[in-house]
C-alpha positions in Angstrom: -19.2 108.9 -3.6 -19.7 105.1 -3.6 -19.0 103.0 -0.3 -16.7 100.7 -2.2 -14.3 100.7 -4.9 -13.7 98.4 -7.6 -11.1 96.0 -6.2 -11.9 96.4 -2.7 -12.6 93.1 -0.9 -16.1 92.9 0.5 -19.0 90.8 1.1 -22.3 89.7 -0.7 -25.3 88.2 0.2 -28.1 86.4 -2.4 -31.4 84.2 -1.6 -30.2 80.9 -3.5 -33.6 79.3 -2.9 -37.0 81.0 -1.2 -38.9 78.7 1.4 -41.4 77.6 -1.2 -38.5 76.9 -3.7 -37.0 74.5 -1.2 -37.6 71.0 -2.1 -39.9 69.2 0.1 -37.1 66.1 1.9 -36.2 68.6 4.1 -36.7 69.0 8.1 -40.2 71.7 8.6 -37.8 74.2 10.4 -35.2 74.2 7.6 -38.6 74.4 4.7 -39.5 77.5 6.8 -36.2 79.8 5.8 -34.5 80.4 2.6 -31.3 79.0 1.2 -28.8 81.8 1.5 -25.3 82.6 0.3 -22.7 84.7 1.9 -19.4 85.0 -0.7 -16.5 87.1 -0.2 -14.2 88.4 -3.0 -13.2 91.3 -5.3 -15.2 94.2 -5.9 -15.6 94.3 -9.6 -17.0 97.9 -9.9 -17.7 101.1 -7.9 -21.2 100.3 -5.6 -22.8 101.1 -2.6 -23.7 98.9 0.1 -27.0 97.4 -0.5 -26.3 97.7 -4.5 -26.7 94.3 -6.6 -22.5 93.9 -7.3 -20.5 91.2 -9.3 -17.1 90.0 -7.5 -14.0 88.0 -8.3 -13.6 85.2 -5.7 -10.3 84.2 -4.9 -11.0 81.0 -6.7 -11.7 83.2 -9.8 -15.8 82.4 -9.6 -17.5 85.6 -10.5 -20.5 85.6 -8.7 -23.3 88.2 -8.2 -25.1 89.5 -4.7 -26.0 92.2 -2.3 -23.2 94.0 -1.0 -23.3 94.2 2.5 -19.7 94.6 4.0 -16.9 96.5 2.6 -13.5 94.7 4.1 -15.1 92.1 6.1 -13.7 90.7 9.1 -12.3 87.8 9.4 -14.5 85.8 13.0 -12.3 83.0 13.3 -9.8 84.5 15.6 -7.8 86.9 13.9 -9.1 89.7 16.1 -11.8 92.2 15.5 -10.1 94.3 12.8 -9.6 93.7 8.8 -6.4 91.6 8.2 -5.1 92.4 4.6 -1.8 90.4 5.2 -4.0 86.8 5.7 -5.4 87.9 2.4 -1.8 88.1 0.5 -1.0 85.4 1.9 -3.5 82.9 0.5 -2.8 84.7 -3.1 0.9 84.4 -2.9 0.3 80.6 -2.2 -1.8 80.1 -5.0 1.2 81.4 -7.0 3.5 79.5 -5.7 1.6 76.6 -5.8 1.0 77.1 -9.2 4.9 77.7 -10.4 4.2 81.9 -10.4 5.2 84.6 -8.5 1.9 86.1 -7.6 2.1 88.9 -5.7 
């Protein structure tokens, strides 16, 4: 039984840059970590968490990572819990915006 299923919304994580990829016009305590990349999207397959993934953005980037949250929360102050209706509601805007319905 996988953690996630394809479509759910979750989290990745990838190492864009290691330390000694980083170029050098950069402060010593930024050289010292990796460049990394949190994206959140749409599960594009069954996975595990941990599990190299590919995800849908909202946007429509498909972009490969770690998965390492399955229905992320939202830390900006819409509570501790999962909010699915902020996440229709950005979609149904897009639709709008764009002449569609979009639900």
């Amino acid at each position: 039984m996988s953690d996630a299923k394809k479509g759910d919304w979750v989290q990745i994580h990838e190492i864009v840059l290691k330390p000694e990829e980083r170029t050098g016009k950069l402060p010593e305590d930024t050289k010292k970590v990796p460049l990394e990349l949190w994206v959140k999207g749409f599960l594009n397959h069954d996975a595990n968490l941990n599990d190299m993934v590919e995800i849908t953005t909202l946007t429509g980037r498909i972009v490969k990572g770690e998965l390492v949250s399955v229905n992320p929360r939202y830390e900006y102050g819409f509570g501790e819990e999962y909010v699915p209706e902020i996440l229709k509601i950005g979609r149904q805007l897009r639709g709008i915006l764009k002449g569609g319905d979009n639900k």
